[in-house]
C-alpha positions in Angstrom: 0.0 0.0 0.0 1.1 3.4 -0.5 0.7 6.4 1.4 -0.8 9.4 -0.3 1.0 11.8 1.7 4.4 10.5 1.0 3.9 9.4 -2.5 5.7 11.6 -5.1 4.0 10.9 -8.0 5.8 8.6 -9.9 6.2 11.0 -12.5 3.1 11.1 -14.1 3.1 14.6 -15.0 2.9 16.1 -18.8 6.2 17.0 -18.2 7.8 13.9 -17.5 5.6 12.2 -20.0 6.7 14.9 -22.5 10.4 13.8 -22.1 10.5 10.1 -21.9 8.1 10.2 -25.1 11.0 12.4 -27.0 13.6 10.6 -26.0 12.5 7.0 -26.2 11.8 8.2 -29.9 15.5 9.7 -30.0 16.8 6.1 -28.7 14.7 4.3 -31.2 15.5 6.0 -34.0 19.4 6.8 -33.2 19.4 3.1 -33.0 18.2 2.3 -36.3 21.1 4.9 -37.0 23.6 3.0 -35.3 22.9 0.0 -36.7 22.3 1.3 -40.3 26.2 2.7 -40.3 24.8 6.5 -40.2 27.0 8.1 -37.6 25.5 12.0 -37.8 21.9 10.0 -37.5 23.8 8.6 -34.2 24.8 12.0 -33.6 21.9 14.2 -34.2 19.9 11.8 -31.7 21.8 11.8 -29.0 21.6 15.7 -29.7 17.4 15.1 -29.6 17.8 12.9 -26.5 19.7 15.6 -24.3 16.7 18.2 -25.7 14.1 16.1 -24.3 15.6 15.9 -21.1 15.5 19.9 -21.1 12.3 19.7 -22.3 10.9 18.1 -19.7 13.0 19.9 -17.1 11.8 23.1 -18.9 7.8 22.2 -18.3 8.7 21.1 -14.5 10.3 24.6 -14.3 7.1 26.3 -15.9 4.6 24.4 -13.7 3.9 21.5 -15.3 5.9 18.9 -13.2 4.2 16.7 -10.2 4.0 20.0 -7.7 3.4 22.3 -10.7 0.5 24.7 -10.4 -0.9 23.4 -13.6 -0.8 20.1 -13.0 -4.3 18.3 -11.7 -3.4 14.7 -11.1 -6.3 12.2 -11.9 -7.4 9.4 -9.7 -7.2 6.0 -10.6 
């Protein structure tokens, strides 16, 4: 059992959702890079991994993490 008070969320905010979304895209595809012998593929998404990781620290920042004003968890 968990206890609401102490439970941090998990995550499930539309900013980390936002930035696991773009960069389990950038892994996926920068793997099909890798293993199709494109290196700047490689490169350019490890570049669009790192920007989904600011993404999604950008939207915590603006509100839209866990404790974010503008996020309104939903029950289960």
């Amino acid at each position: 059992m968990s206890n609401p008070i102490d439970d941090p969320g998990h995550g499930h905010s539309p900013a980390a959702w936002t930035a696991v979304t773009i960069m389990l895209l950038a892994f996926v595809v920068g793997t099909y890079f890798f293993v199709s012998h494109n290196s700047l593929g490689v490169y350019i998404s490890a570049g669009v991994l790192v920007a989904g990781l600011l993404v999604g620290w950008l939207m915590a920042k603006l509100g839209w993490g866990v404790k974010g004003p503008k996020y309104v968890p939903k029950g289960h």
